[in-house]
C-alpha positions as CSV (number, residue, x, y, z in Angstrom):
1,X,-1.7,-27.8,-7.9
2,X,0.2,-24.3,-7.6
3,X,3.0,-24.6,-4.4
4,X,1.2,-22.6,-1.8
5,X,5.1,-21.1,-0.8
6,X,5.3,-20.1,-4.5
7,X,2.9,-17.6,-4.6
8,X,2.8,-16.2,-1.6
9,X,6.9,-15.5,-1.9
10,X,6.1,-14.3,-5.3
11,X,3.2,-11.7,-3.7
12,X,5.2,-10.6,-0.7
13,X,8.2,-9.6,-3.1
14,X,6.1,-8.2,-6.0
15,X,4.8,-6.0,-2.6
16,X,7.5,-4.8,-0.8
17,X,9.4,-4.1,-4.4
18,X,6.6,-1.4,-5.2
19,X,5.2,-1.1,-1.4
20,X,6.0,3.1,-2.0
21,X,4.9,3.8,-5.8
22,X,1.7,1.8,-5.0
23,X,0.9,3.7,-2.0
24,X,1.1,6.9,-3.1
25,X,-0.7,5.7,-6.8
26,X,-3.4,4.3,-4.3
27,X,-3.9,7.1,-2.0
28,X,-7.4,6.6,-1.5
29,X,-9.3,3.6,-1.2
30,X,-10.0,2.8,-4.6
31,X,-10.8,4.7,-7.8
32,X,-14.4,3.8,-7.5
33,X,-14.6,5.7,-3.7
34,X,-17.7,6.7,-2.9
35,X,-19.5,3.4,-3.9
36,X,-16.4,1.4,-2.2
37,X,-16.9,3.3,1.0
38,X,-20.9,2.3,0.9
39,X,-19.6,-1.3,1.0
40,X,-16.9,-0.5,3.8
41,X,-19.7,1.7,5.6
42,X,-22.1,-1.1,5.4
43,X,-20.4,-3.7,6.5
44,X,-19.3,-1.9,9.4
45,X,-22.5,-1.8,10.6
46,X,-23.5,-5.1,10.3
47,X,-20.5,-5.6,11.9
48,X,-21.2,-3.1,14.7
49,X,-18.8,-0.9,16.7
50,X,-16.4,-2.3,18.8
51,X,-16.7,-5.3,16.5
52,X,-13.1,-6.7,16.1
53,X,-12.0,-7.5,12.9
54,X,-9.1,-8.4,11.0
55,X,-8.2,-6.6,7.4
56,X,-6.3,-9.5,6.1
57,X,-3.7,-8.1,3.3
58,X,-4.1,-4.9,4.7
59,X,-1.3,-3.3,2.2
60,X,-0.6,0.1,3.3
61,X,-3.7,0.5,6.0
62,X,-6.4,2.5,3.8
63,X,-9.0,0.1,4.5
64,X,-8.1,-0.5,8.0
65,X,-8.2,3.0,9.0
66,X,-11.3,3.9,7.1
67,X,-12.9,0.7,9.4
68,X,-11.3,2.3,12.6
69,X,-13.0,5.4,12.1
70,X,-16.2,3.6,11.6
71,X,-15.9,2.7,15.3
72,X,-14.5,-1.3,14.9
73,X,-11.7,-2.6,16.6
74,X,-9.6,-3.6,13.6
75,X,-5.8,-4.7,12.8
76,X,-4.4,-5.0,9.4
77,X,-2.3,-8.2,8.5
78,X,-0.3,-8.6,5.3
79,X,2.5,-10.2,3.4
80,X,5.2,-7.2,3.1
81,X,7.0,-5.7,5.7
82,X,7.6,-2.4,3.3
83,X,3.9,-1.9,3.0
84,X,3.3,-3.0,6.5
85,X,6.0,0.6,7.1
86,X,4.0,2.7,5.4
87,X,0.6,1.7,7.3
88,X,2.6,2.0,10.4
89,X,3.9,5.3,9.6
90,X,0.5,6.5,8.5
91,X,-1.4,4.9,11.1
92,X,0.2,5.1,14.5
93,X,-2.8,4.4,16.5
94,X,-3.7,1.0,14.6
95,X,-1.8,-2.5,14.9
96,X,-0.5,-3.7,11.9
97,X,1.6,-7.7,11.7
98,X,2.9,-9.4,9.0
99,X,1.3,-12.9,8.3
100,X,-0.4,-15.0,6.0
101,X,-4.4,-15.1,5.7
102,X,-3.4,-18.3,4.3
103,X,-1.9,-19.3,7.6
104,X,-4.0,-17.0,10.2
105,X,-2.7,-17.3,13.8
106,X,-5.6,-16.6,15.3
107,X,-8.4,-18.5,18.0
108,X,-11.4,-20.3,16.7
109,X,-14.2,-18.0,16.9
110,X,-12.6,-15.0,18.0
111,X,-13.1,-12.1,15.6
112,X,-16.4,-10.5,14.9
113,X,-15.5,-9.4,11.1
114,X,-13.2,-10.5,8.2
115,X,-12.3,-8.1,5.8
116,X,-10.4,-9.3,2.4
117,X,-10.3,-6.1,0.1
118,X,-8.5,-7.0,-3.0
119,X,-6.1,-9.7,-1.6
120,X,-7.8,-12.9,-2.9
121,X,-6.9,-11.7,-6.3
122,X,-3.4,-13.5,-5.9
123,X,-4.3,-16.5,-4.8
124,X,-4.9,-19.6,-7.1
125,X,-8.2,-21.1,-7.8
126,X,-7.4,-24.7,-5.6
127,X,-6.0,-23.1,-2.6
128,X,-9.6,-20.7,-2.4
129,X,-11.6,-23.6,-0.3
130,X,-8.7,-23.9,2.3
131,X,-8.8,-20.2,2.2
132,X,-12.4,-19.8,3.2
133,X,-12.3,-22.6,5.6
134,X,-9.6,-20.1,7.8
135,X,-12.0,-17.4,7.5
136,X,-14.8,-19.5,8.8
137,X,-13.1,-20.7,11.1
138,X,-11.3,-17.4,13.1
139,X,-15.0,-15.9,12.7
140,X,-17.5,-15.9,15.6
141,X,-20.8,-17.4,14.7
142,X,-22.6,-14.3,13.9
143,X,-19.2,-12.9,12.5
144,X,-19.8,-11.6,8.9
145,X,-16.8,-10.9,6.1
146,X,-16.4,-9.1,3.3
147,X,-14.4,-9.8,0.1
148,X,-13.5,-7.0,-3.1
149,X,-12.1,-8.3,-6.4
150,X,-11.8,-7.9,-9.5
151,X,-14.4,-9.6,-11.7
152,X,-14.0,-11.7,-15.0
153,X,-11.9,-14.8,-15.8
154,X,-9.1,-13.9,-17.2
155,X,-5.9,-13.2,-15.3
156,X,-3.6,-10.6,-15.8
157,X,0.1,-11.2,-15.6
158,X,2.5,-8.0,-14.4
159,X,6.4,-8.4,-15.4
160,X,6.6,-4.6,-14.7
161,X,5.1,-1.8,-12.7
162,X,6.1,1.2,-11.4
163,X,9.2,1.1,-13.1
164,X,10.3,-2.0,-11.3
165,X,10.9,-5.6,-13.1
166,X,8.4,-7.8,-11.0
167,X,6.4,-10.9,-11.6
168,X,3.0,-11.3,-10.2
169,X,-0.5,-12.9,-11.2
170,X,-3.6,-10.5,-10.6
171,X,-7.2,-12.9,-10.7
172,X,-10.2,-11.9,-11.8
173,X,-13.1,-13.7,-10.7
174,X,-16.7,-14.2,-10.8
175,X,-19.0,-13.2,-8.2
176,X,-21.2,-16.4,-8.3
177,X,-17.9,-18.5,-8.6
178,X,-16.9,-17.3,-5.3
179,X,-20.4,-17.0,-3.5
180,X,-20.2,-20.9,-4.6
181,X,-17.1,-21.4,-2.3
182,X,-18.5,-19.3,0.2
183,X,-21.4,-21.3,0.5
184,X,-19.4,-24.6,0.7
185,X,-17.4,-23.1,3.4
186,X,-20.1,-22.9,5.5
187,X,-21.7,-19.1,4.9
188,X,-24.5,-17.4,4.4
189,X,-24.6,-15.3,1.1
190,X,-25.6,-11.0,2.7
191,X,-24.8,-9.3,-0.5
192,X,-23.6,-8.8,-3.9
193,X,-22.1,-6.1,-5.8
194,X,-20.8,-5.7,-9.0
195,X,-19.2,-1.8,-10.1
196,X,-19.2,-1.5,-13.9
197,X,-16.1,-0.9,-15.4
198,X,-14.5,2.7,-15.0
199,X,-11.7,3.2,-17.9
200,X,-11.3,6.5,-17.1
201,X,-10.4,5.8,-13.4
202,X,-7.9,2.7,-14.6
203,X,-10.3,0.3,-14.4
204,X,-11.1,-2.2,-17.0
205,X,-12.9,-4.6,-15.9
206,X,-15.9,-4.8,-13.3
207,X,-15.1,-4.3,-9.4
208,X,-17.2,-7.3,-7.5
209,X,-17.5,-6.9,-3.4
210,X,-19.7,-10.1,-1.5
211,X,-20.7,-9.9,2.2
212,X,-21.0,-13.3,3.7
213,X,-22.2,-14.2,7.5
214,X,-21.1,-17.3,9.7
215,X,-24.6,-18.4,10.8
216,X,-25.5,-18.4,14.5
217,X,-25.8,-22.0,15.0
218,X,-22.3,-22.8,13.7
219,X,-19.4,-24.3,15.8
220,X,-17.2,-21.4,16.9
């Protein structure tokens, strides 16, 4: 079994090594935005305003703001303190804290929404159930979450980017694989969507997002 501390370290260093090169590489959403903010817009709703939610590995705030100007009461949480700066300094108005979603310090049952936009990607296959289990756990019954990743099943190791000597692991997954742990964590299956592959936009493989709900009758 993969050392939990090994890979978050190794994520939270890859992160605050390129925390400024990736923001401004990434200065939208995604490449893929328009379909990207249907699933952000969506789940908002289901979510509904003044929902609060958390944007667990929040990098640099895009996907926290977008939420906060759907009308949800959201703060970001991630890993690096360098990107953690930079959706600080572009977000004033928001809350941003540095934490693990692995270790969330947060009340049973006291969030309305989960969002995990393209931080699950790091994080081995074995420590995935425990992962869940959190999620389920800090959601009210009701509370619905949303995942993005990458899918497919073969990683992609980075020794390099942005000029930078790193080391990271980048997971690609399948959709049913992870609706599968879902399930076993105690959700509901909303929705599944899979983005075909967009080489143009530096995307090689498909883009998968799930929407998952804590049912009503669960233990908060």
């Amino acid at each position: 079994m993969t050392d939990a501390a090994d890979f978050v370290t190794e994520t939270r260093v890859f992160y605050d090594t390129v925390a400024e090169e990736y923001a401004a590489r990434f200065s939208d959403l995604r490449p893929g935005t328009p379909l990207d903010r249907g699933v952000l817009h969506g789940f908002a709703e289901l979510v509904g305003e003044g929902g609060e939610v958390a944007d667990l590995g929040c990098g640099p705030g895009r996907v926290t703001a977008y939420l906060a100007s759907r009308g949800l009461s959201v703060f970001g949480l991630d890993l690096s303190e360098s990107m953690l700066a930079i959706a600080r300094r572009e977000n004033p108005g928001l809350r941003f804290v540095r934490g693990s979603m692995l270790e969330l310090d947060l009340p049973d049952g006291s969030l309305d929404g989960v969002v995990s936009w393209y931080s699950i990607i790091h994080t081995p296959e074995e420590h995935l159930p425990a992962l869940f289990a959190g999620f389920h756990r800090v959601l009210r019954p009701g509370g619905h979450l949303l995942l993005g990743f990458q899918s497919g099943d073969e990683p992609r190791r980075y020794e390099e980017a942005f000029g930078h000597p790193v080391s990271l692991t980048f997971r690609r997954r399948r959709p049913e694989r992870v609706a599968a742990l879902l399930e076993a964590a105690g959700f509901t299956l909303r929705a599944r969507t899979v983005r075909e592959p967009d080489e143009a936009g530096g995307e090689p493989v498909a883009q998968a997002s799930l929407v998952a709900r804590k049912p009503t009758g669960a233990a908060a």
